[in-house]
N, C-alpha and C positions, 0 to 999 in steps of 0.2 A: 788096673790101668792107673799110670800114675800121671800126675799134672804136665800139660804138652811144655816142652821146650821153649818154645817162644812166650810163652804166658806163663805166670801162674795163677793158681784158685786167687780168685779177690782182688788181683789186681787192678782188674778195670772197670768194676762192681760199681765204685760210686763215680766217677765220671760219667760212665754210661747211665747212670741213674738220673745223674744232675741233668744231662743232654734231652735224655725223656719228657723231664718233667718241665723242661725246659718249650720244647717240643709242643705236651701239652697245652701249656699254659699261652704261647703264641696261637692258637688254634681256638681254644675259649674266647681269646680276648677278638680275634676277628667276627667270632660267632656272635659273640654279644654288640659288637657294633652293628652289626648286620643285621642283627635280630630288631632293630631300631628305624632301619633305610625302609623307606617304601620298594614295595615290591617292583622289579623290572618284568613283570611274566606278559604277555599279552595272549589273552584267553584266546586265541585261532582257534575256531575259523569266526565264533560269535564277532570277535573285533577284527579288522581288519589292522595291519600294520601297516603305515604312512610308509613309501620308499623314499630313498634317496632319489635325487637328481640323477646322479651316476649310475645307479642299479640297473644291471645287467641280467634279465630274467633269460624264458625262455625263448626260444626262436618261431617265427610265426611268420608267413605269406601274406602279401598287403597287398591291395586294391587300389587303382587309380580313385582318388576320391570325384574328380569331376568327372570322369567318363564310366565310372565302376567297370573297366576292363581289368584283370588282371595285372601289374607290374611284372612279371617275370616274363623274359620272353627268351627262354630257353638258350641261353648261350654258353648256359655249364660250366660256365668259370667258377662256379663255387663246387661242383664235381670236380674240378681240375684240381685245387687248391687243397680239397678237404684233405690233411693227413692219414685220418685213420679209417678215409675212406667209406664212409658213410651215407655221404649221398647218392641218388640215383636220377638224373633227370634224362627223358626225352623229350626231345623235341618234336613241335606238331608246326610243318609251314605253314603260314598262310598270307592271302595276296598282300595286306598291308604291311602286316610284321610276325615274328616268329613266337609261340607259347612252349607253354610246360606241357606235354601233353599228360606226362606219369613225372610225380615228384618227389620222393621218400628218402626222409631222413630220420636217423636216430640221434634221440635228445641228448646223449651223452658224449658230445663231441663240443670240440672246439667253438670261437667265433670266424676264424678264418674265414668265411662264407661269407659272413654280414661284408668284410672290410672291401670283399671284390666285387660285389653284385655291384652294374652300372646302373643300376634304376629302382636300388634299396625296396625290390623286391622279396628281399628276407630280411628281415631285423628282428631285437632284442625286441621284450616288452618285460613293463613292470611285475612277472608276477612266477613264483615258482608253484603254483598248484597243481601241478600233474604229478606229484611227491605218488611214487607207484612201488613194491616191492618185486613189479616184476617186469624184467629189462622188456619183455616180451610188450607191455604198450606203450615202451619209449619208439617206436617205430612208428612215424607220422606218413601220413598220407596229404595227397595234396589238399585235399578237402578237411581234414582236419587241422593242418597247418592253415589254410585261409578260418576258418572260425576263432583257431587261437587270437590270431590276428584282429578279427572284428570283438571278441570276447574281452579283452586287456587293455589294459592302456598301453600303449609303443614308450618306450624307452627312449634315451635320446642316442644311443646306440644305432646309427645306419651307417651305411657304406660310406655315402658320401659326409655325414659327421665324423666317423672316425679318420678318412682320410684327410679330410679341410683339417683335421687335428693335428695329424704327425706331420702333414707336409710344412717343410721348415719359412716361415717368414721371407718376403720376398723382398730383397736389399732397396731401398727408393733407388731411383734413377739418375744416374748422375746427370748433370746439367753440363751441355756441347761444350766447349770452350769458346769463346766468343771468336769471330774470324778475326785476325789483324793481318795487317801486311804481309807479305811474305817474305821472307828477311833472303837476304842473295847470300849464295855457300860462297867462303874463302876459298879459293883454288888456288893450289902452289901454282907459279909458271915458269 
């Protein structure tokens, strides 16, 4: 077989050589600054990592803090909402107001939920430890979702935070005009 058409032998030998070494030499010299940086690792689970403000963990069912009644009173707006359709709520009446009776969701969905509940009976909390390799106990229960809740610290993530968020600024008021006389209209005659 002889040398292809578009190339020949050697041609491109020391370019491609110079580029390598080129290559390498960018790669050493990052290594060697780095070899010098303090380490960024933080040893999980021994230390815990500080969150953000913003950090948006997992989802988790909350408690009235003054009456310790339940928040959710079953009105499935976040069943309606979900896209990929993963929640599951019934509802249980009762004389004062209405509950969850059965609540299950799976962790690998959206926020959609947080933004609609009207009594930020479901929110964010600071914390992704339920890191699982099998989808099968991302399936929460309502009893499990109220512990997450008590277990974590909440996020600043609710319904009503996210929506006092997007909702756009409200223009001041303009000021009436002051009343003056009332001026008399010209009439042709």
């Amino acid at each position: 077989m002889g040398p292809s058409v578009d190339r020949q032998l050697g041609q491109s030998f020391w370019p491609d050589l110079g580029n390598l070494v080129s290559a390498v030499g960018r790669a050493m010299w990052i290594t060697l600054i780095n070899l010098f940086r303090k380490p960024v690792t933080v040893h999980y689970p021994e230390v815990k990592r500080v969150y953000p403000d913003r950090f948006r963990g997992i989802l988790a069912l909350t408690y009235d803090k003054e009456t310790g009644e339940e928040n959710c009173i079953g009105c499935r707006l976040c069943e309606y909402i979900c896209p990929p359709q993963v929640i599951k709520v019934e509802m249980l009446k009762a004389e004062k107001r209405n509950f969850a009776k059965t609540f299950t969701l799976e962790l690998y969905a959206c926020e959609l939920c947080v933004q609609v509940c009207p009594t930020d009976a479901i929110i964010m909390m600071k914390s992704f430890d339920l890191a699982t390799s099998d989808r099968r106990e991302l399936l929460m229960d309502k009893d499990r979702l109220h512990n997450i809740g008590l277990d974590f610290e909440p996020s600043w993530a609710t319904g009503n935070g996210l929506r006092d968020m997007q909702t756009p600024p409200k223009a001041p008021a303009a000021h009436a005009p002051e009343a003056g006389p009332a001026k008399a209209e010209d009439k042709p005659e």
